[in-house]
C-alpha positions in Angstrom: -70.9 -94.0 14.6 -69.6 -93.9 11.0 -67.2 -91.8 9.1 -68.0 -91.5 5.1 -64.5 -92.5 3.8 -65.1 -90.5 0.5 -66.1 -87.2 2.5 -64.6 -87.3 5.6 -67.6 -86.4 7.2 -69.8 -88.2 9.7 -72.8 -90.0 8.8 -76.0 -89.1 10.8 -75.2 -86.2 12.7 -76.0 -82.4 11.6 -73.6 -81.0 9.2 -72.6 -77.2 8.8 -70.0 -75.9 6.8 -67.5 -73.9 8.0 -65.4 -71.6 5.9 -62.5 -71.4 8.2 -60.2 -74.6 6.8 -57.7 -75.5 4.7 -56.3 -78.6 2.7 -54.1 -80.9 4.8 -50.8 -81.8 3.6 -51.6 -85.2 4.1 -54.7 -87.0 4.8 -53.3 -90.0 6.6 -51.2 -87.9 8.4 -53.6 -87.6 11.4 -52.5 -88.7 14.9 -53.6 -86.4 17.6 -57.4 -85.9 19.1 -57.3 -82.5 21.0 -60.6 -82.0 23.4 -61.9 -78.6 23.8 -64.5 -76.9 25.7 -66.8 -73.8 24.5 -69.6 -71.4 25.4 -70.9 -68.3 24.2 -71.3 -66.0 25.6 -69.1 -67.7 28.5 -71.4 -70.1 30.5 -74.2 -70.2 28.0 -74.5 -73.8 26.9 -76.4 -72.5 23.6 -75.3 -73.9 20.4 -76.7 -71.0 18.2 -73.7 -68.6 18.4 -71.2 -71.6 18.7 -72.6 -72.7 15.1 -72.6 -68.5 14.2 -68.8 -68.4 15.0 -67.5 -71.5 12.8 -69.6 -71.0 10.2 -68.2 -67.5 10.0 -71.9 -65.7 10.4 -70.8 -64.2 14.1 -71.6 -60.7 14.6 -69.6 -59.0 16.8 -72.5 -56.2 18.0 -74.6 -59.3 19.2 -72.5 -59.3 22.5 -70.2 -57.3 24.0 -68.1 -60.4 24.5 -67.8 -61.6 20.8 -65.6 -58.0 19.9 -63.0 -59.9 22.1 -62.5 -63.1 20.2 -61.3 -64.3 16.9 -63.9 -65.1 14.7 -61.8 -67.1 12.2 -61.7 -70.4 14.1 -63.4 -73.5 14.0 -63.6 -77.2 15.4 -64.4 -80.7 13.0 -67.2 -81.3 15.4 -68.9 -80.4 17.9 -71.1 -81.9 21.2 -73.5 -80.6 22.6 -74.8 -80.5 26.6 -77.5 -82.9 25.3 -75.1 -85.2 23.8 -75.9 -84.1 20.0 -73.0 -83.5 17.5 -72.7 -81.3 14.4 -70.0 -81.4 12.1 -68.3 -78.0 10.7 -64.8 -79.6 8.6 -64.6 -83.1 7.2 -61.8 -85.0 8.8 -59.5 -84.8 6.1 -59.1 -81.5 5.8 -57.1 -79.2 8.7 -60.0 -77.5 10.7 -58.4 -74.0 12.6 -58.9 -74.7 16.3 -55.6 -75.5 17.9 -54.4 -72.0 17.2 -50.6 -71.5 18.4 -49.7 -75.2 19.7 -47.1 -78.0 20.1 -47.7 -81.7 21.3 -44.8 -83.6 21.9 -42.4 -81.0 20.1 -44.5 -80.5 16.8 -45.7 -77.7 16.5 -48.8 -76.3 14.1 -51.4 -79.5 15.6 -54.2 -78.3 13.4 -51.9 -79.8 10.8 -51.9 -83.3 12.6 -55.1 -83.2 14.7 -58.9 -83.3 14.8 -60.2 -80.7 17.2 -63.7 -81.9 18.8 -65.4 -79.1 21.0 -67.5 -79.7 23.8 -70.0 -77.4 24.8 -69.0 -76.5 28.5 -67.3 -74.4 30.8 -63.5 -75.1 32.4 -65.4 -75.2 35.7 -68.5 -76.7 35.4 -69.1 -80.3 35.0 -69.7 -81.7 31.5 -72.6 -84.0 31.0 -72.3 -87.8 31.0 -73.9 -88.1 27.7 -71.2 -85.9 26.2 -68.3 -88.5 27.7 -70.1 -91.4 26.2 -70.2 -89.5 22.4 -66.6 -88.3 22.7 -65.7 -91.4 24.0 -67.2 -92.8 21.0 -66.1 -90.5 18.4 -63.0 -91.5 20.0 -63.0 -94.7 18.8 -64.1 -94.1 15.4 -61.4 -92.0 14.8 -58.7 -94.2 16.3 -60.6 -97.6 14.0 -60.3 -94.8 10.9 -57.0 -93.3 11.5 -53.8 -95.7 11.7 -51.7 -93.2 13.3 -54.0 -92.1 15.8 -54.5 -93.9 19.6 -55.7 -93.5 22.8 -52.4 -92.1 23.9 -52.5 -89.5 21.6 -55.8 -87.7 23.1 -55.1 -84.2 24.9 -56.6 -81.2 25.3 -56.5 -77.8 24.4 -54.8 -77.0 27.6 -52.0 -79.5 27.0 -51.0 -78.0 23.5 -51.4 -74.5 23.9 -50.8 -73.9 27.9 -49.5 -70.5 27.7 -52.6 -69.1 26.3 -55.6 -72.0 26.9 -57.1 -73.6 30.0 -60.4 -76.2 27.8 -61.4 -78.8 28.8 -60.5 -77.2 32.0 -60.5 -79.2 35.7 -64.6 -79.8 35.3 -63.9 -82.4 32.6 -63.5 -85.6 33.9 -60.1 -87.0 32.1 -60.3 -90.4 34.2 -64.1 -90.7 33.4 -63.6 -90.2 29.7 -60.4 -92.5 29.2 -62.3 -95.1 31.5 -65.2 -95.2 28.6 -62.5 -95.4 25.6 -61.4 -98.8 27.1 
């Protein structure tokens, strides 16, 4: 896996393009990898409406569901059940996916983090193959950002608990940290 140091962006994956980013105050600046999990609707492990929602093409009336959620979100990447990624924000700029957060008493981690999504469910196993491509996107990131280890992976749940439960208790935190090693 490669990351395109003029664009920010990965080489050889699908790439969409989200319209819900902005500029980071600082590029180099990244140190935290937040793991999230996503369906929609919940428990459908589709990618069409997933790619709908960050891209900002959603419509509400498609679902009852989608009138309850905020449609101006979005992730850097995303993986799919199958193990395929897509790419929605370059990795330099601030992608919105952590919402209201704080790791480690910052607060505002779409400022300091990549968000990666993983298409899932909080209680439904993930899919080895989607392990093995975090767990190497992982790595790319940490060889590509200075500031950024493999202590400073956590998920959506740890930075925004009072609101957010992805990954949730299917994913597998042992499994994953076993295949960063």
């Amino acid at each position: 896996m490669k990351i395109n140091k003029k664009t920010g962006m990965l080489e050889n994956v699908r790439h969409l393009v989200s319209p819900h980013y902005n500029a980071r105050s600082d590029k180099a600046n990244v140190d935290l990898l937040v793991v999230h999990g996503i369906s929609l609707p919940p428990e459908d492990f589709s990618t069409t409406y997933i790619d709908k929602l960050f891209t900002g093409t959603l419509v509400s009336k498609e679902h009852p569901y989608f009138q309850t959620i905020d449609k101006n979100v979005s992730s850097h990447v995303l993986i799919g059940r199958d193990g395929k990624i897509a790419q929605y924000v370059s990795f330099y700029d601030r992608a919105w996916h952590a919402g209201k957060s704080n790791f480690q008493g910052r607060e505002n981690c779409n400022d300091f983090s990549i968000g990666v999504e993983l298409v899932g469910a909080d209680n439904i196993a993930y899919e080895l193959v989607q392990y093995e491509k975090l767990a190497e996107l992982a790595k790319t990131l940490i060889n590509f950002f200075p500031k950024l280890t493999s202590q400073r992976i956590a998920g959506h749940c740890d930075i925004a608990s009072d609101y957010k439960t992805d990954p949730g208790p299917a994913f597998d935190w042992a499994l994953f940290r076993g295949l960063c090693e």
